[in-house]
C-alpha positions, 0 to 999 in steps of 0.5 A: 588372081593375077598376081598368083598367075604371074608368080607360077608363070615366073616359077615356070619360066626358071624351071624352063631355064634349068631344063635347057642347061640340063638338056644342053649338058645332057645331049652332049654328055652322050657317047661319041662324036656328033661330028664323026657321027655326021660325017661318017667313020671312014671321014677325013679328019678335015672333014670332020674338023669342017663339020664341027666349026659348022655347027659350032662345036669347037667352041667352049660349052658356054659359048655353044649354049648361049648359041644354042639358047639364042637359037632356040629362043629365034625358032631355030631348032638346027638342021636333023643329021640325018637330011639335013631338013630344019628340025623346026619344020620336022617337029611342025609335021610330026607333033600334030600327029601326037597331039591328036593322040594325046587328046584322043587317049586323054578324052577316053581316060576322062570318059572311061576313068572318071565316069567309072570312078564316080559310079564306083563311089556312088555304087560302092561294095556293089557290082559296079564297084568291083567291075570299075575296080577290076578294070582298075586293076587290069588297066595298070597291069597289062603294059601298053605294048601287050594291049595293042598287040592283043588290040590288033589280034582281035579287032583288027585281025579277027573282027577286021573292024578297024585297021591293023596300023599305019596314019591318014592326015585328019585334012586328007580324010577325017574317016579313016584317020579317026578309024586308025587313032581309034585304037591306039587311042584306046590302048594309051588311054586305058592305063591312064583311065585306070589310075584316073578311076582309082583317084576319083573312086577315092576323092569321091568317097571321101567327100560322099561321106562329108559333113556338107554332103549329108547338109545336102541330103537332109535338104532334100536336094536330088541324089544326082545333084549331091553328086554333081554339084557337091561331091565330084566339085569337091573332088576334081582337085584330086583329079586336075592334080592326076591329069597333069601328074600322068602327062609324062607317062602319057607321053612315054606311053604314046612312044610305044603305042606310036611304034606299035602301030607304025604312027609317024608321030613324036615317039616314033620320031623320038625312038629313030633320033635316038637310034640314029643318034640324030642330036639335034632331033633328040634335043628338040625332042626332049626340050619341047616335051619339057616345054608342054610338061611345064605348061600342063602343070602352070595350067593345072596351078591356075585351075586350082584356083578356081577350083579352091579360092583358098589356094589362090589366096594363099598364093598371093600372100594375104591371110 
């Protein structure tokens, strides 16, 4: 087991190697001049000329890496364009905020999707059937934008039971800032509910109709305990694969739902780096959603194998 760990721990630190160069190379490959950008258009040329020996880009691309990677690895992120502040310390304030939306969203997606999955497979070609598949279908058609506008129209417009956007800090007060995630919790996770209920829906099909299930049935065992301990056991492979296969579109996701309802979280931070071509920002943006992407997946490896001993077996090489 340790030696399965270590391995995928090893695999994940090259592909975050990778990543950094791509990052790096990609960051610069974007059109314009950081430096005019920071100084301005009507800049002097020594003035511009100042900017890039502060900030080292009148080295050679190897040299401003190996700065970059030095830096990086240090916690030192660089200072936003924008207000001169440390990057690091912008991202400290912003990332809880996202964090707190990406588990709100992901804890609806596990209740609704998978809940709605396991009774469309015990209740197949029933009325829960077609209602968990309908939702399924409507839940990966509607786009997030579109649902958190009509969200608004109803329940904060019409209803007035929850506010329409804006974000309270948890410490300052866990009422109303619950009260504003709510929503926006709910319009991230519905399209990830629906995919998650369509992928159990069909794990659990599959093992519902398994030599091992029917042993159990004709063992007397209770039908609650088919299901939980024998059919959803076997079927939670599928489903830890699509938890960490939809991080990335959760995190797109969370881009437009952070606009829509004015959240001062990583997307909006993202969208206004990106529109004020704030470099150092985006790249710290895009290398810290690599980072969590790449330890979502290690994490998800390690739950295989306790999910399926096989598979940490055949990871660490023996027959």
């Amino acid at each position: 087991m340790v030696w399965f760990i270590l391995r995928r721990a090893g695999s994940a630190v090259i592909v975050l190697f990778l990543a950094s160069v791509l990052i790096f190379l990609g960051i610069r490959a974007l059109p314009g001049d950081p430096a005019v950008v920071m100084a301005g258009e009507d800049a002097s040329p020594s003035l511009i000329e100042a900017i890039r020996r502060d900030y080292g880009l009148d080295k050679p691309l190897p040299a401003q890496y190996v700065d970059y990677l030095g830096q990086t690895l240090s916690g030192n992120l660089g200072r936003s364009t924008q207000d001169q502040l440390p990057v690091a310390g912008i991202l400290a304030e912003r990332l809880p905020v996202t964090l707190e939306l990406s588990a709100l969203a992901l804890l609806v997606a596990i209740v609704v999707g998978v809940g709605a999955g396991i009774v469309a497979a015990v209740r197949r070609d029933r009325l829960p059937d077609y209602v968990a598949t309908g939702f399924g279908l409507a839940g990966l058609s509607i786009p997030h934008f579109w649902l958190g506008l009509l969200g608004i129209l109803l329940f904060a417009v019409t209803l007035r039971w929850l506010p329409a956007s804006g974000y309270v800090p948890f410490t300052q007060d866990p009422g109303q800032n619950l009260q504003r995630m709510i929503l926006p919790a709910l319009v991230l996770g519905t399209g990830f509910a629906a995919i998650l209920m369509r992928q159990t829906r069909s794990a659990m099909l599959g093992a519902l109709s398994a030599d091992y299930v029917r042993t159990a049935r004709s063992k007397g065992l209770a039908e609650v305990k088919v299901v939980g301990a024998h059919a959803l056991r076997n079927s939670l492979t599928t489903v830890v694969t699509v938890l960490g296969l939809q991080l990335g579109a959760l995190i797109s996701g969370a881009v437009v739902t952070e606009q829509i309802f004015v959240i001062p979280g990583f997307g909006k931070l993202t969208v206004d780096a990106v529109l004020t071509r704030n470099y150092p920002v985006i790249q710290a943006v895009v290398l810290i959603t690599v980072i969590g992407y790449v330890l979502v997946n290690l994490l998800v490896d390690i739950a295989y194998a306790f999910l399926n001993p096989r598979i940490r077996l055949s990871g660490s090489g023996h027959d």
